[in-house]
C-alpha positions in Angstrom: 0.0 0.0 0.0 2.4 2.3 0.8 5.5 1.4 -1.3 3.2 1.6 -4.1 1.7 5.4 -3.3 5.7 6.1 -2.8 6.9 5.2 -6.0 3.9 6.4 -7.2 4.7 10.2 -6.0 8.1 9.2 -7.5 7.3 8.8 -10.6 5.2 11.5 -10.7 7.8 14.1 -9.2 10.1 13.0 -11.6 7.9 12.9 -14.5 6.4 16.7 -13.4 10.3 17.9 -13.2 11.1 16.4 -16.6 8.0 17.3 -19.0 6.3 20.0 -16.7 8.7 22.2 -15.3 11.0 21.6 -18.2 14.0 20.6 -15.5 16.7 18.4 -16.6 16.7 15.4 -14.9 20.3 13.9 -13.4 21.3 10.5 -14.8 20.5 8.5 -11.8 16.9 10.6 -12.3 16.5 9.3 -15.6 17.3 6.2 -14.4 15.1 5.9 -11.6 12.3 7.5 -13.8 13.0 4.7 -16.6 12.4 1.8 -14.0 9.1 3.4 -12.4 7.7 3.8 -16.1 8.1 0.5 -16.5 7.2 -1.2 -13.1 3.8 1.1 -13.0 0.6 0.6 -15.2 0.1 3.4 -17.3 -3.2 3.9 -17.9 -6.3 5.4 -15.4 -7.6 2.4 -13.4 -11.5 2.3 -13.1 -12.5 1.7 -9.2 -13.9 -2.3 -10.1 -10.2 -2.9 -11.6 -8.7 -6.1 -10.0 -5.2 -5.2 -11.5 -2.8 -6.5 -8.9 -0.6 -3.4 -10.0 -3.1 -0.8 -9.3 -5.4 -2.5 -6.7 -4.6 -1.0 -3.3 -4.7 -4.3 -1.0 -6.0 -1.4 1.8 -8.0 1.3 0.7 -7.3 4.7 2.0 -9.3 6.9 2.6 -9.2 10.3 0.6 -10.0 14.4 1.0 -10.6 16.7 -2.3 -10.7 20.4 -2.6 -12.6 20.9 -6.3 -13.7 24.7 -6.8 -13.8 25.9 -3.4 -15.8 22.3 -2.4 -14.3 19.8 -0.3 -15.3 16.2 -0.6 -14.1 12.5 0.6 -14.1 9.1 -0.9 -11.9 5.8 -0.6 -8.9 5.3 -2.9 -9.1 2.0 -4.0 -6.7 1.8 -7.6 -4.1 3.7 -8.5 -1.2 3.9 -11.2 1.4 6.1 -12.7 -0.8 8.3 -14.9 -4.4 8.4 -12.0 -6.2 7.3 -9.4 -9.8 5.7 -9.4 -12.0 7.1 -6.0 -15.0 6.0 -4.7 -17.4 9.3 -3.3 -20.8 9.8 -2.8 -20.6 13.3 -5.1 -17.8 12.9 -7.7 -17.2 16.3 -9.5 -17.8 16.9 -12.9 -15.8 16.0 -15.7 -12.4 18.2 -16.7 -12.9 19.2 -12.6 -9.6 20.1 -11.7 -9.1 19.3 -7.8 -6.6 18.6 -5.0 -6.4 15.0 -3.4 -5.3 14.5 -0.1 -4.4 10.8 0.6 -3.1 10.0 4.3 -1.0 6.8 4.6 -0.9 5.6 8.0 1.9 2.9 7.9 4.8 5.4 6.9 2.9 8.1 8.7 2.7 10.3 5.1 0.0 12.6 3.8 0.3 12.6 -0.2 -1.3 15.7 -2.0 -1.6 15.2 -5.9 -3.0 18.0 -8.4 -5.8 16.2 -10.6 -8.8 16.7 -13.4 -11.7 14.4 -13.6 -11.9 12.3 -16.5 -14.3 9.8 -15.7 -17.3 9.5 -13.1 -19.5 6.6 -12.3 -23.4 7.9 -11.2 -24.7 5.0 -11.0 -24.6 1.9 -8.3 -21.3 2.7 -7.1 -20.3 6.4 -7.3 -16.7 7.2 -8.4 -14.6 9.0 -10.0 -11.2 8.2 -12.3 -8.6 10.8 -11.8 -5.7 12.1 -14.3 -2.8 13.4 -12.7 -2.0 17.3 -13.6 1.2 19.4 -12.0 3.7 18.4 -9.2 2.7 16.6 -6.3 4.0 17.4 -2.6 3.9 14.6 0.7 4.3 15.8 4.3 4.6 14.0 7.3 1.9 13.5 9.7 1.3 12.2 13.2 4.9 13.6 14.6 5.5 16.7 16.7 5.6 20.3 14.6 8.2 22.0 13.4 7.8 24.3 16.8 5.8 26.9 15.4 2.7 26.0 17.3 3.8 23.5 20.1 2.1 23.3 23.1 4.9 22.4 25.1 6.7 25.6 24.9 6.3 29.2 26.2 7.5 32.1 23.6 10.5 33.8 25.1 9.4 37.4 25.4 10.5 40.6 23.6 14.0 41.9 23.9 12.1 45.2 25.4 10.6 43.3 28.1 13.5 41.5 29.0 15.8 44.6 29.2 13.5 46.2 31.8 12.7 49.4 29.4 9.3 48.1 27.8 8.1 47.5 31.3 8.6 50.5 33.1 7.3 52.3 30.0 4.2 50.8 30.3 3.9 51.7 34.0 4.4 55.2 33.4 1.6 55.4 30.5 -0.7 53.6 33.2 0.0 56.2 36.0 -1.1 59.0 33.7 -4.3 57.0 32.8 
């Protein structure tokens, strides 16, 4: 489950640096973006796909941002080129939209640009996703960078510590 979302990203990072942002790639990029090509399926699974290659043996569950709507369905397939979602509301097609896909086991949250290019209305609702731009991944579950930790008190500002911030204050309260 999570090896494959990771080479997944990969491939996609790689691909996105190469053809999207026109960056070129180091040998051992080319490489490694040679290998993925030809490890992942290359086509948009549909969610009732059985592939081995793109069935997720765990489906994840999912979070999409499509024109200032969020949404959530169940990842079930994925491959090099898309994703295929199960939701109760999938967005309409050519829907450009954000997917947030948390994996648990390597404590990651993936976030892939998409567009819709398949939805299923019927029975059960779905959607097939193309990927579009560079995807990011951030850790989750671990302690912050520090910006907003609980555990710690801000030290306060250079006036205050000096002495002169406070007594000015005084002085402005006297006279109040």
């Amino acid at each position: 489950m999570g090896d494959k979302l990771e080479r997944i990203f990969e491939y996609r990072v790689l691909h996105a640096k190469e053809r999207e942002l026109q960056i070129p790639l180091t040998q051992s990029e080319s490489s490694r973006l040679e290998r993925l090509r030809h490890q992942l399926p290359s086509r948009v699974p549909s969610l009732d796909d059985r592939d081995p290659f793109t069935l997720l043996t765990t489906p994840l569950p999912v979070q999409f941002v499509a024109a200032g709507r969020f949404g959530a369905g169940v990842l079930r397939n994925a491959s090099a080129i898309g994703l295929a979602i199960a939701t109760a509301e999938p967005p309409e097609l050519g829907q450009r939209l954000i997917v947030h896909v948390q994996e648990p086991l390597h404590g990651l949250e993936y976030t892939f640009p998409c567009r819709v290019i398949s939805r299923v209305l019927k029975g059960v609702t779905s959607m097939g996703l193309v990927f579009e731009g560079v995807p990011s991944h951030a850790r989750i579950g671990g302690r912050s960078s520090g910006v907003w930790r609980s555990d710690t008190v801000p030290e306060a500002p250079a006036t205050e510590r000096s002495g002169t911030g406070a007594g000015n204050r005084s002085r402005s309260r006297s006279r109040g």
